[in-house]
N, C-alpha and C positions, 0 to 999 in steps of 0.2 A: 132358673132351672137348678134344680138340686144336682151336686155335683158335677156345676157344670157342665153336663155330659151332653153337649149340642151336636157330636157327632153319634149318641145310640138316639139321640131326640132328631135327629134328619133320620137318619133310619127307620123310625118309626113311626113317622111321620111317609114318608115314603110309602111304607105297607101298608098305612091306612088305605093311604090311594091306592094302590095296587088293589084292595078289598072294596073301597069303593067303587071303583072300574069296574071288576069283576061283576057287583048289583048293579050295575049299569044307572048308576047315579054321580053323573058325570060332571056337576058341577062339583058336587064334594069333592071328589077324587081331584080335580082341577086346584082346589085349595087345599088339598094334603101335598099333592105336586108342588106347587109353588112356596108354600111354607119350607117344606125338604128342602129346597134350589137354595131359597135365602139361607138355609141355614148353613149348607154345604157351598156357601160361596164363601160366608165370613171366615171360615176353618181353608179355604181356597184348595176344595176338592173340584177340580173343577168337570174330571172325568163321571164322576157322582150324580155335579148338579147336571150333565149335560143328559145323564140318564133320565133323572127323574122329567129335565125336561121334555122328551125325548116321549116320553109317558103323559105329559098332562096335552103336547100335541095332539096325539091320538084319542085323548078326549073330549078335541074340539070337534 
């Protein structure tokens, strides 16, 4: 990842999903979730990853 930058890359990653969701294409949105979670565990946000989890729940 260029500049390291795995905390604006969880983030981004997260808004996918969030947009995914939104077109109600729930598997994508499920693996922008879960890519977010990993990324925001390695950096040990843990309040972050419990969100996006929190988010890919509700697209099961």
């Amino acid at each position: 990842m260029e500049f390291d930058d795995r905390h604006g890359a969880a983030s981004s990653y997260h808004q996918l999903g969030v947009v995914a969701q939104a077109r109600q294409r729930f598997d994508e949105a499920e693996r922008h979730y879960e890519h977010a979670i990993d990324l925001k565990l390695e950096f040990d946000d843990r309040h972050d990853a419990a969100s996006s989890s929190f988010r890919s729940m509700a697209c099961s």
